[in-house]
C-alpha positions in Angstrom: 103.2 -32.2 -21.8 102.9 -30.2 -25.4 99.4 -30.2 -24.9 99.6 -28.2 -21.8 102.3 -25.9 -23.7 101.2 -21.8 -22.6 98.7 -23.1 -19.9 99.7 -21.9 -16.5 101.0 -25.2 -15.3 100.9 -23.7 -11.6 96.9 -22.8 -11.1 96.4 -26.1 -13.0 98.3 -28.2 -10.6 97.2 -26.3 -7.8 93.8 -27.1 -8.4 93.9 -30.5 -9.4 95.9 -31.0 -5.8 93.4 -29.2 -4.3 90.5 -31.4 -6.1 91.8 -35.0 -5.4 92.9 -33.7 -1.6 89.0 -32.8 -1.2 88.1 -35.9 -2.7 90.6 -37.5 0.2 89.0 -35.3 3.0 85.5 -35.8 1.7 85.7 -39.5 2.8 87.7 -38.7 6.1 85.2 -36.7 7.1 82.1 -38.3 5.9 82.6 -42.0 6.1 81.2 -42.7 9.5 78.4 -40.9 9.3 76.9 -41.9 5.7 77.4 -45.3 7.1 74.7 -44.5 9.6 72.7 -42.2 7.4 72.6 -43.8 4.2 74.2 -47.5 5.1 77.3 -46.7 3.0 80.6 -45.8 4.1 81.6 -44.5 0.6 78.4 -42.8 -0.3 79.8 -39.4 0.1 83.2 -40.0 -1.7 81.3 -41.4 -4.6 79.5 -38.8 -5.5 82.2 -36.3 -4.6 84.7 -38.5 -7.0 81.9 -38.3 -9.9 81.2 -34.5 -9.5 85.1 -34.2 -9.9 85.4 -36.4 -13.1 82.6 -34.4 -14.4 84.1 -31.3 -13.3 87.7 -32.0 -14.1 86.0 -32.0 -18.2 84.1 -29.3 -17.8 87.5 -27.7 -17.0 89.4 -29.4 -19.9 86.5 -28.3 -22.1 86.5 -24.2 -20.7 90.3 -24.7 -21.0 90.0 -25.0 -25.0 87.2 -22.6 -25.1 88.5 -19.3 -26.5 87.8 -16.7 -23.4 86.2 -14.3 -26.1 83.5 -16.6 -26.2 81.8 -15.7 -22.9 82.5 -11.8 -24.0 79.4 -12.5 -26.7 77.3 -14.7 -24.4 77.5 -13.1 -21.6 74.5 -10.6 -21.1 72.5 -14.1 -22.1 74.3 -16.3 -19.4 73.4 -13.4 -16.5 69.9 -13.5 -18.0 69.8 -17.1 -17.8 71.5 -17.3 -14.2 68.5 -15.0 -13.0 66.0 -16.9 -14.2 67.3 -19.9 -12.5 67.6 -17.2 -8.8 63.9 -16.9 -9.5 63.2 -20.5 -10.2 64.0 -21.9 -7.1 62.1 -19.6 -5.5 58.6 -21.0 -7.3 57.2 -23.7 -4.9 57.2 -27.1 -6.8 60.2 -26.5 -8.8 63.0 -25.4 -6.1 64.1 -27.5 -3.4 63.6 -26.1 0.7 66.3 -27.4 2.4 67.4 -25.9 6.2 64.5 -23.0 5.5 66.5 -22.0 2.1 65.4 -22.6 -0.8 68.7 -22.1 -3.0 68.5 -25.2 -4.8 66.6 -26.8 -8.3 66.4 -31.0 -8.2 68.2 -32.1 -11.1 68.0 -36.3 -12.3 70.5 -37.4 -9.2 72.2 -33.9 -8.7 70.6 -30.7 -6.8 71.9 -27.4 -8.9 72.7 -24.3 -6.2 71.3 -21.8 -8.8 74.1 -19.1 -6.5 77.2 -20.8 -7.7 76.3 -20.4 -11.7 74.8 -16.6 -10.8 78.5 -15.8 -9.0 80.5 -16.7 -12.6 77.8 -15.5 -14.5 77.9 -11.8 -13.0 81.5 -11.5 -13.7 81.5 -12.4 -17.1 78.8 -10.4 -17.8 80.5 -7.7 -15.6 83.9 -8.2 -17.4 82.5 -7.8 -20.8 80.6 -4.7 -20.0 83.6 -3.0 -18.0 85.3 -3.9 -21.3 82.5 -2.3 -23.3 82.4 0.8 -21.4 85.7 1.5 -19.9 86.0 5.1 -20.4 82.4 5.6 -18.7 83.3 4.3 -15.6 84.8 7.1 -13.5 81.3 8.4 -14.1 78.6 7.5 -11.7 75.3 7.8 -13.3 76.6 6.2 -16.9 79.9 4.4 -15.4 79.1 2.9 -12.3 75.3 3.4 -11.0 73.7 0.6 -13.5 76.2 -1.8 -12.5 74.7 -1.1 -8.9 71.2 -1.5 -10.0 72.2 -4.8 -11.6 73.8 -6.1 -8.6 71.2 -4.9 -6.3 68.8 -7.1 -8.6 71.0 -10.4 -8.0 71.2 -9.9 -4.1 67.7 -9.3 -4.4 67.0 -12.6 -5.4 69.6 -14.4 -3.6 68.5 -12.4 0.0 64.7 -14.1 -0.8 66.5 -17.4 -0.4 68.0 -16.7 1.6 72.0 -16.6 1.4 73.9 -13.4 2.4 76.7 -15.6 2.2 76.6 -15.9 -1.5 75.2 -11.8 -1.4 78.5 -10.2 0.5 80.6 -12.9 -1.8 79.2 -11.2 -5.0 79.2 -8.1 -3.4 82.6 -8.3 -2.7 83.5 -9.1 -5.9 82.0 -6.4 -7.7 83.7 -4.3 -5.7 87.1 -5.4 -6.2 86.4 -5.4 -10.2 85.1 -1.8 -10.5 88.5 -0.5 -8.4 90.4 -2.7 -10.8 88.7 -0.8 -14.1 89.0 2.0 -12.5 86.0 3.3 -10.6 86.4 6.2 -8.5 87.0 4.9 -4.8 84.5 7.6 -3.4 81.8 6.3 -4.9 82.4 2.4 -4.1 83.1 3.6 -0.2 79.9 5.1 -0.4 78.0 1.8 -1.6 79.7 0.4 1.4 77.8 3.2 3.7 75.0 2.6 2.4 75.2 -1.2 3.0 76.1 -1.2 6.1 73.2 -0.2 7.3 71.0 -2.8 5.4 73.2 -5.3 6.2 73.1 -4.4 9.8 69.2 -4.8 9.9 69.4 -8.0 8.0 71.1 -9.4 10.5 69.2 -7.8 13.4 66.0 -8.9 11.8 66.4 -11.8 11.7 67.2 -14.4 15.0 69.4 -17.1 13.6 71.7 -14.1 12.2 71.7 -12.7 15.3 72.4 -15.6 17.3 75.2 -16.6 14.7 76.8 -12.9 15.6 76.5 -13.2 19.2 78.2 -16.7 19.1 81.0 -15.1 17.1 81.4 -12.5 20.0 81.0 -14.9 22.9 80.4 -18.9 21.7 80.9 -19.7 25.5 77.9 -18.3 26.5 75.8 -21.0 25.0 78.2 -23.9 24.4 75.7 -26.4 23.8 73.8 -24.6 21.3 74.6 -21.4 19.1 78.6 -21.8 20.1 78.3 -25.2 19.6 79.6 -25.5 15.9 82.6 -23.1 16.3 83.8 -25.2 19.8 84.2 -28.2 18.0 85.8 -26.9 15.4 88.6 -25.0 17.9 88.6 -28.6 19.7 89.3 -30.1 16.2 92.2 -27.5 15.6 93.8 -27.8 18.9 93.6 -31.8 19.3 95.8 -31.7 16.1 98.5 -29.4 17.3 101.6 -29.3 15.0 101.4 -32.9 13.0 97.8 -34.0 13.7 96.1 -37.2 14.4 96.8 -38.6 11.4 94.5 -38.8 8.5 91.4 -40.8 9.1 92.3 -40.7 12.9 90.3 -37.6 13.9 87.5 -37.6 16.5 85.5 -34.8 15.9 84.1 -35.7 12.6 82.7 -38.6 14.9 78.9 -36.6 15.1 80.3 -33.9 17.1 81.5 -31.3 14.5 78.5 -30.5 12.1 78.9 -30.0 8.5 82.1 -31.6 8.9 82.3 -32.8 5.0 81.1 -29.1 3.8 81.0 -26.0 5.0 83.5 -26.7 8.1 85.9 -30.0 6.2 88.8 -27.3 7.2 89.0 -27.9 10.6 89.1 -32.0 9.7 92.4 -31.1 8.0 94.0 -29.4 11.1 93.0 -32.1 13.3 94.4 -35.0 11.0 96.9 -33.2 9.5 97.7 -30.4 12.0 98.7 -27.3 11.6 101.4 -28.3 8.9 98.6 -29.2 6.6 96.5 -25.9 7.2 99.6 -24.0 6.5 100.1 -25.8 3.2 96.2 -25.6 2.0 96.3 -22.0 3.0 99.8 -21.5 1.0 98.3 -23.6 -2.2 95.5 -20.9 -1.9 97.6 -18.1 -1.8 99.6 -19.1 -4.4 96.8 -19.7 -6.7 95.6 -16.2 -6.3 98.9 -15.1 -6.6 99.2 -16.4 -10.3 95.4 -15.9 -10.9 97.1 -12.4 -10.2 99.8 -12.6 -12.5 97.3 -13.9 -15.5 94.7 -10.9 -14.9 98.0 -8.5 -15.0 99.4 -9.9 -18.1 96.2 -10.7 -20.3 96.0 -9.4 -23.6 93.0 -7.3 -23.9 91.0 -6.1 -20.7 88.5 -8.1 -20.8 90.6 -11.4 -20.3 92.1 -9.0 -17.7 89.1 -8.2 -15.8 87.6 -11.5 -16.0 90.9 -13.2 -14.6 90.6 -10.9 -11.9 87.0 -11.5 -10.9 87.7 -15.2 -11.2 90.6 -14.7 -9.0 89.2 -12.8 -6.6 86.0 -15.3 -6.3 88.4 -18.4 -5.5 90.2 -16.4 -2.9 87.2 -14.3 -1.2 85.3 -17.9 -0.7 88.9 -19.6 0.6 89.4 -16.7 2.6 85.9 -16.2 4.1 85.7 -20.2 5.0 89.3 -20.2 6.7 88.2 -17.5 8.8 84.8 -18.9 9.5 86.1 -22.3 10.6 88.6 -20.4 12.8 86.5 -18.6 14.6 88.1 -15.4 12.8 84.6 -14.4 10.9 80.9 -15.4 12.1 79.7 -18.7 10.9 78.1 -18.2 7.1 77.8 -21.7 5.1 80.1 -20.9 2.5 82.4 -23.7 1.2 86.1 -24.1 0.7 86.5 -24.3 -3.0 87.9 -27.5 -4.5 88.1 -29.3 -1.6 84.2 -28.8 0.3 81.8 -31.7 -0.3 79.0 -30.3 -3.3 78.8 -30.4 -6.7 77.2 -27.4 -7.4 80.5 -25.9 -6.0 83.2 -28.0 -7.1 81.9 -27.7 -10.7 81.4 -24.1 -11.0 85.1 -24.2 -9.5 86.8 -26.2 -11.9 84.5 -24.6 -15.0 86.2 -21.1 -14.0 89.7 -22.6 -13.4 89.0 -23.6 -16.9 88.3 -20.4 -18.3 91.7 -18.6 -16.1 93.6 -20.9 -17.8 92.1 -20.1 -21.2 93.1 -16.3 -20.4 96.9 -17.6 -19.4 97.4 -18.9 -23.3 97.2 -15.6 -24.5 98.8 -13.3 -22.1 101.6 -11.1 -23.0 105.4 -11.7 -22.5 106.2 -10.8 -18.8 108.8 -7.7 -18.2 
C-alpha cells in the first residue's frame, strides 16, 4: 500500500471496479452470441480480459510518468494523432467497417485512430492554455487558433464519419477554454455558429435523420429505426428494482443490438436492475467528482487543465452513453468507458486514468 502512497486511491479504485465489472458484463452480454458467430462462448471476454491487462499497465506505466512529460510532447502527439485521422481515411490502409472508416488493422487489434486524437487534443490543448494563459480572453491571439485547430480535427473525424467523437471533442474544448478563462461570449458564439452546421449534417444525411426522428417518436417504426432504443427500454423495464439476475437477461439473446458495446448499459439494468444502474451511475459521478478535486488542487495549471479535460472526457462519454441507452439523447455509438466492449476504448481510458493519477501526486494541501 506505500507504493500507492499520494495516488488518489478513490479514481483508482473506481476504475479498476469499473474495469473488471466491464470485463463481467462483456461476457454476459456477449456469450451467446460469439458462440454462434465465432463458435466460442468466451471469445469476447478474452479479448476484453487481454485489452484490460494491457491496459491496466499502460495505466501503471502513465501513473509513474511525470505529467510534465506530455507538456513537451504534446504539439508532436496531436501531430501524430492527425496523421493517424488521415490514415484511415487512405483506402488500403484503414479499415471500412458499417460505412466508417475510423479504424487502422493492427497484428490482432483494430486501432480507432478517434480515441488517441480525443487525449491527444487535450494535452496538447492543456499545454498551450498553459503557454498562453494571459492571451486567452483575446479572441484573435487567445482563442480563435484554438478554433482553427479544432475545426481541423472534426474535419477529419466528420470524413469518417463520427460526429459522435466530433461533439465529444467539441464538448470538451469547450469546457477547457471556460476553465482557463475564455470569455463566454465568444464560446456561445462558436455554439451559434455550430448549430447550424450541425443541423445540416444531420439533415443531409438519412441515417442521421432517421436516428433523430426515432429519438422523437421510435414507435412510429418499431421494427426498424426505433428498433434499438425498444429493446433497450424492454431491457430496462424487465429488470425493474433488482433485475434478472446476472447472466439471466433475455434481451442480449439477438434482440438488443450492440449489446456488448455501445448499448452493454441497458444489460446491467436488466440483470442487475435499477440498483445496479444507480450504482454505475454513482461510481461515475464520483469519479468526476475527484477528477474534479485533482484539476482544482494541481500544482501548476497545466496539471490543472489537463485533469480537467481528462475529467471532463470520462464524464461527457459516461454521460452521453447513459442518456443514449435511455432513450434520453438520440442514438450515437459512443461507448461507456471502462466497462464497453473495445480496446481502442478501454486502453485510451485506463492510459488517461493513468496520467489523472500522476497529476493527484503532486497536488497541493487541500483548505
Amino acid at each position: 500500500m506505500k507504493k500507492l502512497e499520494g495516488y488518489d486511491f478513490i479514481i483508482l479504485m473506481m476504475v479498476v471496479t469499473l474495469t473488471c465489472f466491464g470485463i463481467v458484463m462483456v461476457y454476459s452480454a456477449s456469450s451467446i452470441m460469439a458462440a454462434k458467430r465465432f463458435h466460442d462462448s468466451f471469445y469476447f471476454l478474452k479479448r476484453q480480459g487481454l485489452f484490460a491487462l494491457v491496459g491496466i499497465g499502460v495505466m501503471i506505466a502513465a501513473m509513474l510518468t511525470d505529467y510534465h512529460f506530455w507538456r513537451k510532447y504534446a504539439v508532436p502527439i496531436l501531430l501524430f494523432s492527425l496523421a493517424g485521422l488521415v490514415l484511415v481515411l487512405i483506402p488500403g490502409l484503414g479499415s471500412k467497417i458499417g460505412g466508417a472508416s475510423r479504424w487502422i488493422k493492427l497484428p490482432g487489434f483494430s486501432l480507432q485512430t478517434s480515441e488517441p486524437a480525443k487525449i491527444a487534443f487535450i494535452m496538447y490543448l492543456a499545454y498551450s492554455l498553459d503557454k498562453k494563459q494571459e492571451k486567452v480572453q483575446f479572441f484573435s491571439t487567445g482563442f480563435l487558433p484554438y478554433m482553427l485547430v479544432l475545426a481541423l480535427l472534426l474535419g477529419l473525424l466528420l470524413l469518417q464519419p463520427d460526429l459522435g467523437a466530433s461533439i465529444t471533442l467539441a464538448g470538451v474544448a469547450m469546457v477547457m477554454l471556460f476553465v482557463a478563462g475564455t470569455r463566454p461570449r465568444y464560446l456561445l458564439s462558436m455554439v451559434l455558429v455550430a448549430m447550424p452546421v450541425l443541423t445540416y449534417l444531420v439533415l443531409h444525411a438519412d441515417y442521421r435523420r432517421r436516428r433523430i426522428l426515432a429519438f422523437l417518436n421510435p414507435w412510429e417504426d418499431p421494427t426498424n429505426t426505433g428498433f434499438q432504443i425498444i429493446q433497450s427500454w424492454i431491457g430496462f423495464g424487465a429488470g425493474g428494482i433488482f433485475g434478472q439476475g446476472l447472466g439471466e437477461g433475455k434481451q442480449k439473446l439477438f434482440y438488443l443490438p450492440e449489446a456488448h458495446t455501445d448499448f452493454i448499459f441497458s444489460v446491467v439494468g436488466e440483470e442487475l436492475g435499477l440498483i445496479g444502474v444507480l450504482v454505475i451511475a454513482a461510481m461515475f459521478l464520483l469519479l468526476v467528482m475527484r477528477g474534479i478535486r485533482v484539476a482544482l488542487l494541481a500544482e501548476d495549471d497545466f496539471g490543472r487543465f489537463l485533469a480537467f479535460g481528462i475529467t471532463i472526457l470520462l464524464g461527457f462519454e459516461a454521460f452521453v452513453n447513459m442518456g443514449v441507452v435511455t432513450g434520453l439523447l438520440p442514438t450515437k455509438g459512443l461507448a461507456l468507458p471502462f466497462i464497453s466492449y473495445g480496446g481502442s476504448s478501454l486502453l485510451i481510458s485506463l492510459f488517461a486514468v493513468g496520467v489523472l493519477l500522476n497529476i493527484s501526486t503532486r497536488t497541493r494541501r487541500a483548505l
